[in-house]
KEMARVEX-260617 format. One record per residue: z, x negated, y negated of N, C-alpha, C, O in turn. Coordinates in Angstrom, 2 decimals, m for minus. Each point is the difference from the previous one (the first is absolute). Layout:
N
NODE    n.zz    n.xx    n.yy   ca.zz   ca.xx   ca.yy    c.zz    c.xx    c.yy    o.zz    o.xx    o.yy
NODE       Z       X       Y       Z       X       Y       Z       X       Y       Z       X       Y
...
This chain:
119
NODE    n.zz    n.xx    n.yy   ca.zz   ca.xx   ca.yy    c.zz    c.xx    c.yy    o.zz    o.xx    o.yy
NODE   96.91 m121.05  m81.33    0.54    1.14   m0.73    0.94    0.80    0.90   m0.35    0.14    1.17
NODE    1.65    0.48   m1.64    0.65    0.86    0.51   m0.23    1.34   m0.63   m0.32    0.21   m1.17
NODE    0.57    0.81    2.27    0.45    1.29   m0.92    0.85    0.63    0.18    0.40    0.15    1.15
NODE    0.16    0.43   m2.12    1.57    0.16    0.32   m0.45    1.42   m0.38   m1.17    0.04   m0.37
NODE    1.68    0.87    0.38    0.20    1.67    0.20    1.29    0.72   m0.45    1.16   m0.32    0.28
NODE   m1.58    1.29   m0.98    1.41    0.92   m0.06   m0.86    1.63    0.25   m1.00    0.39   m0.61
NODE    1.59    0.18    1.46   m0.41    0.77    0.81    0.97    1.72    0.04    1.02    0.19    0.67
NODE   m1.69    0.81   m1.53    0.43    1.24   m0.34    1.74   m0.08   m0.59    1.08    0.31    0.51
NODE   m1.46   m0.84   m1.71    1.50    0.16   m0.79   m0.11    1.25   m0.84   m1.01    0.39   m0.59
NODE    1.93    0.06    0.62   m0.41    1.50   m0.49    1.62    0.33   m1.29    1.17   m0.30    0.22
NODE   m1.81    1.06   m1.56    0.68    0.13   m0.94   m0.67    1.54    0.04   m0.77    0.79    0.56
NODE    1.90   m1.13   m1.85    0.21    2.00   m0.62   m0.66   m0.60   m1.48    0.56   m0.98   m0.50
NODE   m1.70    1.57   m0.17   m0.45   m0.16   m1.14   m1.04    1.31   m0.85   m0.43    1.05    0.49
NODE    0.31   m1.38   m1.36   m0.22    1.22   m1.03   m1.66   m0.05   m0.56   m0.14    0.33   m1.18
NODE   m1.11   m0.71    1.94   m1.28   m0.07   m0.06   m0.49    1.16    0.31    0.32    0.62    1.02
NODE   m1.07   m0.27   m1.82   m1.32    0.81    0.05   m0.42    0.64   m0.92    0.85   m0.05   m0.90
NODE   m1.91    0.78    0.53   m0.65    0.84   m1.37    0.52    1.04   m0.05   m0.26    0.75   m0.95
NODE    1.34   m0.28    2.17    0.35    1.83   m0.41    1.76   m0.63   m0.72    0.64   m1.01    0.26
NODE   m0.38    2.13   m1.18    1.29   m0.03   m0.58    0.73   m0.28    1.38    0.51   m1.08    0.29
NODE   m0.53    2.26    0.55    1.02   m0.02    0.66    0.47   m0.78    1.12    1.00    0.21    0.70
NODE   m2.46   m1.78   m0.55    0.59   m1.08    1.09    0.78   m0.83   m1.36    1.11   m0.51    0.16
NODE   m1.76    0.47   m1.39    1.20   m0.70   m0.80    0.97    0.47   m0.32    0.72   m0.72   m0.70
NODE   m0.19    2.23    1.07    0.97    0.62    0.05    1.03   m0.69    1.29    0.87   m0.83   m0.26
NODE   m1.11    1.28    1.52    0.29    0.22    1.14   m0.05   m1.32    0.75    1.10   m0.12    0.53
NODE   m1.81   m0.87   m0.26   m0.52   m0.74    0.36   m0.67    0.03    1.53   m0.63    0.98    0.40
NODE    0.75   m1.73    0.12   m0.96   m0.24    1.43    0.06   m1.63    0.68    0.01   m1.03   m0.68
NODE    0.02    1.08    2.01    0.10   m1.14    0.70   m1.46   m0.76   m0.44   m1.08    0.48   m0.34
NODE    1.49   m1.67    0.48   m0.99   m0.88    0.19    0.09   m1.18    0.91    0.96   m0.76    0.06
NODE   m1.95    0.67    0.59    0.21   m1.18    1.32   m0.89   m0.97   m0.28   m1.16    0.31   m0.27
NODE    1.61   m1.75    0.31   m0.84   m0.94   m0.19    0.18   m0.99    0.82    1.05   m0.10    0.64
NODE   m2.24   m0.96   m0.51   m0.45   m0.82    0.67   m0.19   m1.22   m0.73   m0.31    0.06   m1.19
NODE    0.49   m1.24    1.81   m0.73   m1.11   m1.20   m0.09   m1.11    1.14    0.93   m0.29    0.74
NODE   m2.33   m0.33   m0.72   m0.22   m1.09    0.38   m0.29   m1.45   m0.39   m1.17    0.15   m0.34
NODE    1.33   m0.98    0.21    0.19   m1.23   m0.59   m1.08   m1.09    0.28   m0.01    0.11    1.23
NODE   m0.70   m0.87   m1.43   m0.50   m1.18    0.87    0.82   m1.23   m1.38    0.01   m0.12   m1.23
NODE    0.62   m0.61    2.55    0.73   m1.09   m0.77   m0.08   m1.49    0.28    0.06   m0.30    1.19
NODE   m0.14   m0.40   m1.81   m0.32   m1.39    0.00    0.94   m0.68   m0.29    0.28   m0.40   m1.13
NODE    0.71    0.06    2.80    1.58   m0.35   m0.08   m0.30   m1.09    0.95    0.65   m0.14    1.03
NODE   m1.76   m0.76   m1.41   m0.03   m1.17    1.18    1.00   m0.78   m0.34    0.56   m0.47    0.99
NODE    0.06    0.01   m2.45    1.28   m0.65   m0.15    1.08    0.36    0.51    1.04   m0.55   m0.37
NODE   m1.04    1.75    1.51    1.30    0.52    0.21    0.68   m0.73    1.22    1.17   m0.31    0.22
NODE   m2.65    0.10    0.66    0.05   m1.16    1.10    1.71    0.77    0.82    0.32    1.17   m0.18
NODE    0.24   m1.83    0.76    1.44    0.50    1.01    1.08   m0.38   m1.33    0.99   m0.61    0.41
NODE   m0.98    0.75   m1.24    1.14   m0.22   m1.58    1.00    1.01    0.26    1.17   m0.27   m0.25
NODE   m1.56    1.62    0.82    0.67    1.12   m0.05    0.45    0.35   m1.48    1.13    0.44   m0.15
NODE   m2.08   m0.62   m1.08    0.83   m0.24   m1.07   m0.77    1.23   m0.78   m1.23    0.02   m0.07
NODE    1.83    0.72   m0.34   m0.01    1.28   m0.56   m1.13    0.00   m1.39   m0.76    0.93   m0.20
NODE    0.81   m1.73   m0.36   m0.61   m0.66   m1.24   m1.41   m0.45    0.52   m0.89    0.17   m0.83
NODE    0.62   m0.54    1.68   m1.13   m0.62    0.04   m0.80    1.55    1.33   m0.55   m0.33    1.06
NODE    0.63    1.12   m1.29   m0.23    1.09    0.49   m0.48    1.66   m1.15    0.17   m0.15   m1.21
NODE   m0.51    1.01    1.52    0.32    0.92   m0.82    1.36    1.04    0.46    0.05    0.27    1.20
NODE    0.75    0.17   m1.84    0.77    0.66    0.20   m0.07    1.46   m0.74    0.08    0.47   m1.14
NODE   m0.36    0.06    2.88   m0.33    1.39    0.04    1.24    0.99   m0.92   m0.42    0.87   m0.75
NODE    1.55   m1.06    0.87    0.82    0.63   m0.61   m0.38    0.47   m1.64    0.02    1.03   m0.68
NODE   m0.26   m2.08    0.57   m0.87   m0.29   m1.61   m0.91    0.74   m0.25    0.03    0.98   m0.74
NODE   m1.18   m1.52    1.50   m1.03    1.44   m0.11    0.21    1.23   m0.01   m0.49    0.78   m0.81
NODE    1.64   m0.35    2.19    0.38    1.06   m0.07    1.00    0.75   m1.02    0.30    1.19    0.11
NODE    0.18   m2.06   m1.12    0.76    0.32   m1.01   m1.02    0.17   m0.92   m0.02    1.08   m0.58
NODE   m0.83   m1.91    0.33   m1.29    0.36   m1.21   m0.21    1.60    0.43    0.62    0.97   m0.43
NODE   m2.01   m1.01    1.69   m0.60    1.40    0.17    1.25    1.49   m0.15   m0.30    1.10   m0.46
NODE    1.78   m1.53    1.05    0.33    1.10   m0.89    0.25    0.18   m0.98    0.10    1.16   m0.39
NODE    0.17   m2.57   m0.77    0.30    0.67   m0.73   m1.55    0.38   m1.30    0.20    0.51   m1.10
NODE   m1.17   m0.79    1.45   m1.23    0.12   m0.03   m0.47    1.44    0.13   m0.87    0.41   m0.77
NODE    1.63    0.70    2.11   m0.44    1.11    0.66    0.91    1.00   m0.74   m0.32    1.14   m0.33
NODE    1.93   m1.94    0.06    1.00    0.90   m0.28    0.43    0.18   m1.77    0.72    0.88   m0.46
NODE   m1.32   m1.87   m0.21    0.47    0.13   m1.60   m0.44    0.58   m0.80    0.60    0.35   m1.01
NODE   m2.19   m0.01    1.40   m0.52    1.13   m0.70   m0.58    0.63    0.38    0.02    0.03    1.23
NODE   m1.09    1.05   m2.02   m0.41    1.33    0.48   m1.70   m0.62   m0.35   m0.45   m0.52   m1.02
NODE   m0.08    0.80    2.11   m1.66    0.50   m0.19   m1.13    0.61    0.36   m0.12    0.02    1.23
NODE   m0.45    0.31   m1.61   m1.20    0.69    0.17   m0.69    0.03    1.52   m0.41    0.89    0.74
NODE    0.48   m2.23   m0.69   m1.17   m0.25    1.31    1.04   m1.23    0.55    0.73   m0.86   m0.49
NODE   m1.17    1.37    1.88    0.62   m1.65    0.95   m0.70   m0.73    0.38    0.22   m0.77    0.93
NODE   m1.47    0.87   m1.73   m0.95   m0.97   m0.24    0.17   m1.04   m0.90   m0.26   m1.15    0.37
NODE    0.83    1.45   m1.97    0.84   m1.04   m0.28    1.11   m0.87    0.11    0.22   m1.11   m0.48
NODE    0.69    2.12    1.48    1.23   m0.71    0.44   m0.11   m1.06    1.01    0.62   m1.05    0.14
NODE   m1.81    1.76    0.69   m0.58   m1.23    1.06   m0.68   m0.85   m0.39   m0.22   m0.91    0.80
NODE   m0.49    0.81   m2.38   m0.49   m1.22   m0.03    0.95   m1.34   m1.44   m0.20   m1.16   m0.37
NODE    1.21    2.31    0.03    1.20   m0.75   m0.50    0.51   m0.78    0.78    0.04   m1.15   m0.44
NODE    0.73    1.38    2.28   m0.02   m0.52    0.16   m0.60   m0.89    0.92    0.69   m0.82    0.61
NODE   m1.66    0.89   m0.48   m0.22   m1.27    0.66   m0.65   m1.49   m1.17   m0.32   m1.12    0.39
NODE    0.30    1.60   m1.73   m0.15   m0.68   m1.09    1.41   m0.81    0.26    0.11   m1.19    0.31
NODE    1.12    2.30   m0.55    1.52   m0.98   m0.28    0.27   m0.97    1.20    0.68   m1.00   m0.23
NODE   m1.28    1.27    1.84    0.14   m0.64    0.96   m0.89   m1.68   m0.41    0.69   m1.01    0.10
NODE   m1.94    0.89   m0.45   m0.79   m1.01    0.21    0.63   m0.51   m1.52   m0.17   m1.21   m0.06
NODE    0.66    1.57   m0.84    0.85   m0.37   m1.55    0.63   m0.23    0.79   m0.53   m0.73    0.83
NODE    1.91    1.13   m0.53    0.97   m0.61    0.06    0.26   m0.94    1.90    1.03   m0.66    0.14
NODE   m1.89    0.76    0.89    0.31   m1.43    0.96   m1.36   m0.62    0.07   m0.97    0.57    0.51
NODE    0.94   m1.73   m1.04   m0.92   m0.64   m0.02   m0.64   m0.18    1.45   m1.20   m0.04    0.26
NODE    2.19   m0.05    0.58   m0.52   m0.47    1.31   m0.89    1.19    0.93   m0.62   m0.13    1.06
NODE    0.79    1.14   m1.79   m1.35    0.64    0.45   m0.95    0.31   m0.84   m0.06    0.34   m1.18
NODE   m1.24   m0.70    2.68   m1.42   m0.30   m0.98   m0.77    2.04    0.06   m0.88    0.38   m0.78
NODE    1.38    0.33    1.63   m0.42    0.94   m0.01    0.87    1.38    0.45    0.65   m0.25    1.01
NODE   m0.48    1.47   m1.42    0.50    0.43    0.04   m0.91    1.81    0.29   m0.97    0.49   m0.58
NODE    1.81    0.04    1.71   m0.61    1.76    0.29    1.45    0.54    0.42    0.92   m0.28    0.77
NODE   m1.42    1.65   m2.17    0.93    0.80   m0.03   m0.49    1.36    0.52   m1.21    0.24   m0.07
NODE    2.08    0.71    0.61   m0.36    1.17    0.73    1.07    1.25   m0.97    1.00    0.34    0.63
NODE   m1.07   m0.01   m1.34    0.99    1.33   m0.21   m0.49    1.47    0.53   m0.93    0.58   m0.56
NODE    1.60   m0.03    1.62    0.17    1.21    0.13    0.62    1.36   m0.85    1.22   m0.02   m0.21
NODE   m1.75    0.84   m0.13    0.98    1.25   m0.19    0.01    0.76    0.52   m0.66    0.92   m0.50
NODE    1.35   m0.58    1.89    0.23    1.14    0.75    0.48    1.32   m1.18    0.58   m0.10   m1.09
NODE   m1.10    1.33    1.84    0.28    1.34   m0.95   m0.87    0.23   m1.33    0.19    0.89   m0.83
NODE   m1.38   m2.07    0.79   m0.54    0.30   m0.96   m0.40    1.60   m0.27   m0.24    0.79    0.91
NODE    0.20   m0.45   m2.38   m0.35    1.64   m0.10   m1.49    0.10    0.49   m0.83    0.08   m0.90
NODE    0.34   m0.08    2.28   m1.22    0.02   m0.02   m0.30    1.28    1.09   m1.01    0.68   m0.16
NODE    1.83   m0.44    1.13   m0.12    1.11    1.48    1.06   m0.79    0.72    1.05   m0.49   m0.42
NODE   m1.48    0.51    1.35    0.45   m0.46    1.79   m0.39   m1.38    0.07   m0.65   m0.16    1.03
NODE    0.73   m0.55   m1.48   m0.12   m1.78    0.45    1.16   m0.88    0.37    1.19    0.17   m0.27
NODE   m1.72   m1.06    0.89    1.16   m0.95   m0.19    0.86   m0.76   m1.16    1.14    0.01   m0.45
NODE   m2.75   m0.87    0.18    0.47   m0.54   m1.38   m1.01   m0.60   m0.93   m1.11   m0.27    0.47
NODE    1.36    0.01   m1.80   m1.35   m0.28   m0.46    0.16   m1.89    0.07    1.13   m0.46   m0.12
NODE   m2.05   m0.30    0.28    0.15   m1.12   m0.53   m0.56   m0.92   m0.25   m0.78   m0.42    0.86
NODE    0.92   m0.38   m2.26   m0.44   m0.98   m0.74    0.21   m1.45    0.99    0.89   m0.28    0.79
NODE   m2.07   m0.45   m1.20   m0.03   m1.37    0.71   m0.66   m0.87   m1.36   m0.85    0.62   m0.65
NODE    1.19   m1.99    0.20   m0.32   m0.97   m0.16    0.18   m1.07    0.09    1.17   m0.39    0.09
NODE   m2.27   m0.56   m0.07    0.28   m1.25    0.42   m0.29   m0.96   m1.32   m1.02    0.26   m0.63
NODE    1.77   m1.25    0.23   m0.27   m1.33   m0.53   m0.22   m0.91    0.17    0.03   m0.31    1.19
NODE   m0.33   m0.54   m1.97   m0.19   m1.45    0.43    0.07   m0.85   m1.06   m0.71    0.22   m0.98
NODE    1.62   m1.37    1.02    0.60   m1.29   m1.10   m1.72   m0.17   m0.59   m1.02   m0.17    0.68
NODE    1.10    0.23   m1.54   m1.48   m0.71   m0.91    0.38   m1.38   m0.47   m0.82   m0.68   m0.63
C-alpha cells in the first residue's frame, strides 16, 4: 500500500449554523490522506495507473466550495464518500477539516476528522 497525502489546502467557504458565516464566510484548511493500492504502477511512471492528486484536489474543493452547510461534519464526510466513489484505487481514505476563527473564544481551530474504508 502507498499513501499519498494532501496536506493543509486551504479555501474561502460559507459553512456554519450562524447566518453570518453563511453570510461572510471563513477559511477552511484541509488535509486528506489516502491508502492506495498502485502495485500496477510498478516504474510505468504512468499517470493512469496511479491516483491523481490534482483530481482529488479538484473534487474536495469543489465539494468545500459549491455549497453552503450547516456542519463540516457533513462536508467532511461528503467528501471522503466522493474520494473512495470516484478513485477506485484507494481502499481507504482520512479526512481532517479545520475551521480556524470558529465563533467559539480564543482557539486555534475547530476540527473534524474521518476516516473510511472501500467495503
Amino acid at each position: 500500500m502507498t499513501r499519498i497525502s494532501i496536506k493543509n489546502a486551504v479555501f474561502y467557504a460559507y459553512h456554519g449554523v450562524l447566518e453570518y458565516e453563511k453570510k461572510y464566510g471563513n477559511k477552511f484548511e484541509l488535509d486528506i490522506e489516502m491508502e492506495c493500492d498502485i502495485d500496477d504502477l510498478g516504474e510505468t511512471d504512468d499517470l493512469e495507473k496511479t491516483v491523481d492528486y490534482l483530481s482529488v484536489y479538484n473534487l474536495a474543493k469543489e465539494i468545500l466550495t459549491c455549497e453552503k452547510y450547516n456542519l463540516i461534519e457533513t462536508v467532511n464526510m461528503k467528501i471522503c464518500k466522493g474520494i473512495l466513489e470516484n478513485f477506485p484505487m484507494v481502499t481507504e481514505v482520512k479526512v481532517k477539516i479545520r475551521k480556524p476563527n470558529a465563533p467559539l473564544g480564543i482557539i486555534d481551530s475547530v476540527e473534524i476528522e474521518n476516516k473510511l474504508k472501500r467495503s
